[in-house]
C-alpha angles and dihedrals in degrees: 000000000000089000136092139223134213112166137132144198139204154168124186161114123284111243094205143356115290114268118217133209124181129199126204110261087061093271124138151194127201119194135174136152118258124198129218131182151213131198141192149145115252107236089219103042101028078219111136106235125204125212123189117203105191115210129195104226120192122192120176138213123335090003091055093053092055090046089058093046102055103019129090142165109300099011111142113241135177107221126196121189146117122257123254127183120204132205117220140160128240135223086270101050099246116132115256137184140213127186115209142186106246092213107216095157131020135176120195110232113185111069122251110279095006113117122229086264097066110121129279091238093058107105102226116214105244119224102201126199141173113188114235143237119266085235093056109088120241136264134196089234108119084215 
């Protein structure tokens, strides 16, 4: 296969509300932490371990305004991009690096009005979006 991969896939909870930054030429970013995790039961112990893996999540443009519309702290979200890793400077001066989630596709997936302690059996109502090209033309529809 001459060919490479860089996707990624996940589904979890926000850490925090999306933070928004615009440029001037109307262009936007949307970021915000999102949690994942992983559980199982310690052969020794029998006790059932947790462990959070937190990941930086950037979304752009049309699709980060509606990220910051519908989205809070704790909603569940199915996220779909591809990892980058960028290279600043501190205050300091030292090199130091971030790696990121590119967003290029997200479904919603706690229902409007229903909190991140619903139970599990409730069927949320998924609001599905994939953010746009700057060359497609543009729609009203929030998703």
């Amino acid at each position: 296969m001459s060919g490479t991969l860089n996707k990624v896939m996940l589904i979890g909870h926000l850490g925090d509300a999306v933070k928004m930054h615009y440029f001037d030429d109307k262009n936007c970013v949307g970021r915000f932490p999102l949690a994942t995790n992983e559980t199982y039961t310690n052969k020794q112990t029998n006790e059932k371990v947790t462990n959070t893996e937190w990941h930086n999540i950037v979304v752009r443009n049309k699709a980060a305004e509606i990220c910051e519309k519908y989205l809070n702290k704790g909603d569940k979200v199915y996220i779909e991009g591809r990892l980058k890793t960028r290279k600043w400077q501190d205050d300091k001066g030292a090199d130091r690096y971030s790696t990121e989630i590119q967003c290029v596709d997200f479904t919603f997936l706690t229902a409007k009005g229903e909190n991140s302690s619903a139970p599990a059996n409730q069927t949320p109502q998924a609001i599905a979006a994939k953010p746009q090209d700057n060359n497609e033309e543009p729609n009203d529809l929030p998703f």
